[in-house]
C-alpha positions in Angstrom: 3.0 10.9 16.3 4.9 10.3 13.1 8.0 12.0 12.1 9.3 12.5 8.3 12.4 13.7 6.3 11.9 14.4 2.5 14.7 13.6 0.1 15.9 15.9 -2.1 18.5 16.8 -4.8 19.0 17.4 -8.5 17.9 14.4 -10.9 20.8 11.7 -11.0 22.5 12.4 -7.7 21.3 8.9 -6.1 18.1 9.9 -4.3 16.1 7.0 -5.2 19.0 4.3 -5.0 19.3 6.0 -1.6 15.6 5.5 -1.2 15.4 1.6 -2.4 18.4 1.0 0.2 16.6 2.7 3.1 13.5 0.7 2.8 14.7 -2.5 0.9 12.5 -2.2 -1.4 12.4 -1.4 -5.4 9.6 1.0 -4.4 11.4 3.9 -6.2 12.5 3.7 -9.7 16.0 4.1 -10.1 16.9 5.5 -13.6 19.5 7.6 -15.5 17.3 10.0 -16.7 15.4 13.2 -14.3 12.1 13.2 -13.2 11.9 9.0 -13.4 10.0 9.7 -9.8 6.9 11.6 -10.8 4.6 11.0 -7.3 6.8 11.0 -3.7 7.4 7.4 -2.8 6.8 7.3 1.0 8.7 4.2 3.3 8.8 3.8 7.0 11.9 2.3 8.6 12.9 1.1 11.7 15.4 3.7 13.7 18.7 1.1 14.9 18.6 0.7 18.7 20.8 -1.6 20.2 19.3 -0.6 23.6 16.0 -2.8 22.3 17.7 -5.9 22.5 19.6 -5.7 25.9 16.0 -4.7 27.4 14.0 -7.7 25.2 16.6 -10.2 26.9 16.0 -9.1 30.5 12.2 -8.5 29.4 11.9 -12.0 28.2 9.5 -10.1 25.2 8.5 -12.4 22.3 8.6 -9.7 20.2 11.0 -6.0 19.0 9.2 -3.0 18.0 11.6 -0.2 17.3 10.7 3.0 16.6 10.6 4.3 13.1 10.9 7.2 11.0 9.3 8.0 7.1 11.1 9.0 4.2 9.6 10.7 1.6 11.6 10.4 -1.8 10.6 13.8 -4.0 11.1 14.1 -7.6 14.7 15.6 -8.6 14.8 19.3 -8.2 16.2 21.4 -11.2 17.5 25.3 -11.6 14.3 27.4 -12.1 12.2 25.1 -9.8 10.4 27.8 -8.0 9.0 29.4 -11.1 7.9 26.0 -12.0 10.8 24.4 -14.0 10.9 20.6 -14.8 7.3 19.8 -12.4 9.2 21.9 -9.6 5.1 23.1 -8.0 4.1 19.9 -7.4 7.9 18.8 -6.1 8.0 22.1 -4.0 4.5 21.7 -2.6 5.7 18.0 -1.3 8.8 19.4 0.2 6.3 21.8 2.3 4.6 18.5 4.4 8.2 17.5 5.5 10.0 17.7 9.2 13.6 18.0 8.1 15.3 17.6 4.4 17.7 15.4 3.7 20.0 16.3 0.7 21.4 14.1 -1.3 24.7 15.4 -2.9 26.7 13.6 -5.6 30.2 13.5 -4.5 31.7 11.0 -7.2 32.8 10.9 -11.1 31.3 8.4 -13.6 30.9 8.9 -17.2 28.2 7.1 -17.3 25.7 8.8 -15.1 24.6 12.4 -16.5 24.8 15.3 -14.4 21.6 18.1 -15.1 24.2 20.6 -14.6 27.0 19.5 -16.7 29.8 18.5 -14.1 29.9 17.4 -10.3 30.2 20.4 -8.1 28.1 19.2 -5.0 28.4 22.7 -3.0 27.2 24.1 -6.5 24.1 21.7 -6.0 23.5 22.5 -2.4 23.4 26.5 -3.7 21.2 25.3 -7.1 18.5 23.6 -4.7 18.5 26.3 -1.6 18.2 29.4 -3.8 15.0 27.9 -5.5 13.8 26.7 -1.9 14.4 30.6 -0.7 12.6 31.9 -4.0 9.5 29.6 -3.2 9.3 30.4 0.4 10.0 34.2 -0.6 7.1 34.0 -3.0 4.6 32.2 -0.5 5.1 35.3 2.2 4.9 38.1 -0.2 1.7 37.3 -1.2 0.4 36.4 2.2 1.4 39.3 3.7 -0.2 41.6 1.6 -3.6 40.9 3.0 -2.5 40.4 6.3 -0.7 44.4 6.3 -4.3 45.2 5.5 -5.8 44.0 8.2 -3.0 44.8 10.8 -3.4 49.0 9.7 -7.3 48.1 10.7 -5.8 46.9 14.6 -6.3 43.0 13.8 -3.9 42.0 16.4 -3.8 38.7 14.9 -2.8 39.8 11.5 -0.2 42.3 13.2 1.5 39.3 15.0 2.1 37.9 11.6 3.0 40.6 10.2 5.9 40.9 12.7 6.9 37.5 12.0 6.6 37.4 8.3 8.2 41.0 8.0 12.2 39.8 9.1 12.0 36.2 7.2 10.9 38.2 4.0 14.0 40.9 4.8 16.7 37.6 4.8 15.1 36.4 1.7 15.4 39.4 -0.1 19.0 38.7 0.8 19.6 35.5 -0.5 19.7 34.0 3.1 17.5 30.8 4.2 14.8 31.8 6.6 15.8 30.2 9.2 17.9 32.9 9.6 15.7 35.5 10.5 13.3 34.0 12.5 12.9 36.1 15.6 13.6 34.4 19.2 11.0 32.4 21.0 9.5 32.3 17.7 10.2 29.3 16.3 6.7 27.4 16.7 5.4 30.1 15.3 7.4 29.8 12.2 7.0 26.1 11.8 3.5 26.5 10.7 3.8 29.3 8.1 5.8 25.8 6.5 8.5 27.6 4.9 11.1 25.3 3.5 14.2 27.2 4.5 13.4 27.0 8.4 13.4 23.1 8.1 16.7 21.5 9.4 18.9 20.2 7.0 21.4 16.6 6.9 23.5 16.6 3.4 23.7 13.4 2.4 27.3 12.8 0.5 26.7 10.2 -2.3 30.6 8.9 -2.4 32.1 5.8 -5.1 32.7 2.9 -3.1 36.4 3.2 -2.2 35.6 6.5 -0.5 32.9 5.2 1.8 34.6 5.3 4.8 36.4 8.2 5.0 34.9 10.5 2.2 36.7 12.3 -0.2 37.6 15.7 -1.5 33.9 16.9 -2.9 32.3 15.6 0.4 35.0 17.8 2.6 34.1 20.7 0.5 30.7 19.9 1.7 31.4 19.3 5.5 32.8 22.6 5.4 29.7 24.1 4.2 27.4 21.9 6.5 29.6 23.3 9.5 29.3 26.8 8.3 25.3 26.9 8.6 24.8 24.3 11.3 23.6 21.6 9.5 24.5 17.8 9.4 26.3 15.8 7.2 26.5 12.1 6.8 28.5 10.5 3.7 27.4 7.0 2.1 27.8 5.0 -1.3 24.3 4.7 -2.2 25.4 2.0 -4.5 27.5 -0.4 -1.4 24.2 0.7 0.6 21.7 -1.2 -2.2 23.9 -4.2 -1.9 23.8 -4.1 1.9 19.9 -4.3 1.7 20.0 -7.4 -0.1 21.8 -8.9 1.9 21.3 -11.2 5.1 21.6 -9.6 9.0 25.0 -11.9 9.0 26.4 -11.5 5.9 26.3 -7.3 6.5 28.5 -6.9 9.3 31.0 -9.0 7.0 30.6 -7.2 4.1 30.6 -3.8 5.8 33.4 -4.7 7.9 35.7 -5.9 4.3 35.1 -2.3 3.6 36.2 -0.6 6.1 32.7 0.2 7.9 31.7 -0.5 10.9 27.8 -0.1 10.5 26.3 0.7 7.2 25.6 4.3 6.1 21.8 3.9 6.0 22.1 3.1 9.8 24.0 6.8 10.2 21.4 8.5 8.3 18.5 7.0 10.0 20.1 8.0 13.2 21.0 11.7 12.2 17.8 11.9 10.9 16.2 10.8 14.0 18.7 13.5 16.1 17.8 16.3 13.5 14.5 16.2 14.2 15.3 16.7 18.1 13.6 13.5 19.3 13.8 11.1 21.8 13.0 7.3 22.6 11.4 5.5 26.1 10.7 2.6 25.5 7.7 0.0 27.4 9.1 -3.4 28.4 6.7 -6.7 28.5 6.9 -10.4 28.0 4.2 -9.5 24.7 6.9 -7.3 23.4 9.6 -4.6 24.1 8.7 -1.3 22.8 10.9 1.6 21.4 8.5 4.8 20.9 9.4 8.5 19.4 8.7 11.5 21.3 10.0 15.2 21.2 12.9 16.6 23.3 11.0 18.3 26.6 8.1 16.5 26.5 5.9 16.0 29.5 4.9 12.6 30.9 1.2 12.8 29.6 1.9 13.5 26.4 4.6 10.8 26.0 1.6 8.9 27.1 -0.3 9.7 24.4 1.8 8.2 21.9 0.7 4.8 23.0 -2.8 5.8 23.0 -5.1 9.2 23.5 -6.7 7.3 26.4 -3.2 7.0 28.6 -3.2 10.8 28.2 -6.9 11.8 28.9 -6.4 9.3 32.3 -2.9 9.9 33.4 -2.5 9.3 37.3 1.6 8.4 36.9 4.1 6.3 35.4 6.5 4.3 36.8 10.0 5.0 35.8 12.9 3.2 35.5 16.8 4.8 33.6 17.6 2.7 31.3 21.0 2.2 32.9 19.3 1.5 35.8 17.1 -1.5 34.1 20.3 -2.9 32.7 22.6 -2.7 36.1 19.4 -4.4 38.1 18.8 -6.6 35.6 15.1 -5.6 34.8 12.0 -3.9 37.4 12.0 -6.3 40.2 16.2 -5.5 41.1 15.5 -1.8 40.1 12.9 -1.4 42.7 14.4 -3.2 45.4 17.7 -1.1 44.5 15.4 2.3 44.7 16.1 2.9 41.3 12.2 3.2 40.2 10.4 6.7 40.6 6.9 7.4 40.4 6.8 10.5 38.6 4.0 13.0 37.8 2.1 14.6 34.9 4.9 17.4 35.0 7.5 15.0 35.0 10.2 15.3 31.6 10.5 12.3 29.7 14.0 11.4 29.6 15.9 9.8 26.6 16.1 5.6 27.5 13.5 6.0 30.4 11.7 2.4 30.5 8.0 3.3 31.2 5.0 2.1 32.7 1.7 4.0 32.7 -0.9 4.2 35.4 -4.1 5.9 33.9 -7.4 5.6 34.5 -10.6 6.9 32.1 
């Protein structure tokens, strides 16, 4: 089950610096120019969990696995994208294959670094890149729906359902308002998989100078304020202290980020709102081999978490033994938490719960 957030923003904001940083790599090109990242550079990192290494200590594991999520870095967006402006198709279209956007906002002055649009405004930006996202989306459904009107006047139910659906998200376009705005209750799945890019959720991403790292400044207020208007969430970093961070050593960063002010690094808080935008969850699976962090959805049943692991523990599924992680820790691993009572046997209808340490009985 993999999970994705696609990067997004004008050219020159500090997507792909952002992008290097989050996956340690040079993967992107970074460059002062737009469109220096023609194909979507694609890098999966490991989502912090200080719960791992509490239960790889009791565990006695040789080995962490955390759980990860993917980043997709997309081509700079520009004014006029959605009528195909500076490669904006082929950026849109990538967009489309995303879970959640993250929006990378330039929140900081420098001479030397060209702005697209002429000056830093980042709640200008945010408007810039959601109006062409709304005009693409708003595009997309009026020419589906066309055919599908067709078929619902000759009693296709199926084509009337969409029609239904398609009919208010077209109404809030038309009125400059992202779609996820008029998607109609208990709808939601449903609207997922028309792929619209205004009903994905949303983290802006404020791209601060160094000396405004930890506590933002005046451009990334302006943008909280706009992130708290429409329910989004907003994280602010210094792309540029975050690509020294990645060079450095596991004990030199706490140092260096503690010299500044910080008390984790800002890739660490974006990794983890990304991870809580999405709306999922961790269990992890405890073993001398290896302790085990895995993603799953919010609400989701014990099979299905099972599944993650393998189709098999799904198909097979008798039960799982489960332990709280609180539980594991205060009991110091399985054998105190059973003696305690602290370990359930749970059933197929049984919700996985965020920390539950797992084991699965299955038999195919």
């Amino acid at each position: 089950m993999g999970f994705n957030c696609g990067i997004v923003g004008l050219p020159n904001v500090g997507k792909s610096t952002l992008f290097n940083a989050l996956t340690a790599t040079a993967s992107a090109q970074a460059a002062n120019y737009p469109f220096c990242t023609i194909e979507p550079n694609v890098g999966r990192v490991g989502v912090p969990d200080p719960r791992l290494d509490a239960l790889a200590e009791i565990g006695k594991s040789q080995k962490i696995i955390p759980t990860s999520l993917e980043f997709v870095d997309i081509a700079g967006l520009v004014r006029g994208a959605s009528r195909g402006e500076g490669l904006g198709n082929q950026f849109l279209a990538n967009i489309r294959e995303v879970d959640a956007i993250i929006h990378v906002l330039r929140c900081f002055e420098d001479d030397d670094v060209t702005h697209v649009e002429g000056g830093v405004d980042p709640v200008r930006d945010a408007e810039i890149i959601e109006t062409e996202l709304m005009l693409a989306d708003l595009d997309s459904l009026e020419k589906r729906i066309v055919s599908l009107q067709k078929k619902a006047r000759g009693n296709d139910r199926e084509a009337a359902a969409q029609v239904a659906l398609m009919e208010p998200l077209i109404e809030v376009l038309r009125e400059g308002r992202p779609a996820r705005t008029g998607v109609p209750a208990g709808q939601e799945a449903a609207a997922a998989k028309l792929q619209l890019m205004t009903t994905k959720p949303v983290l802006y991403v404020c791209n601060v100078e160094e000396a405004s790292a930890a506590e933002g400044n005046a451009l990334s207020e302006a943008v909280r304020k706009r992130a708290e208007a429409e329910g989004a969430a907003m994280v602010v970093v210094s792309a540029a202290i975050e690509a020294e961070v990645s060079q450095l050593e596991a004990a030199e960063r706490t140092e260096f980020l503690e010299g500044l002010g910080l008390t984790n690094s800002g890739l660490d808080r974006v990794i983890a709102a990304g991870y809580k935008l999405l709306g999922l969850r961790t269990y992890f699976t405890v073993g001398p081999k290896e302790t085990r962090a895995w993603t799953i959805t919010s609400g989701i049943k014990a099979p299905q978490a099972a599944a993650v692991i393998h189709n098999d523990f799904e198909r097979g599924f008798i039960a799982c033994e489960t332990i709280a992680y609180d539980d594991y820790i205060k009991y110091k691993g399985e054998p105190g938490a059973k003696e305690a009572g602290r370990m359930r046997i749970e059933g197929r209808d049984y919700i996985v719960q965020d920390g539950d340490v797992l084991l699965f009985r299955f038999n195919v």
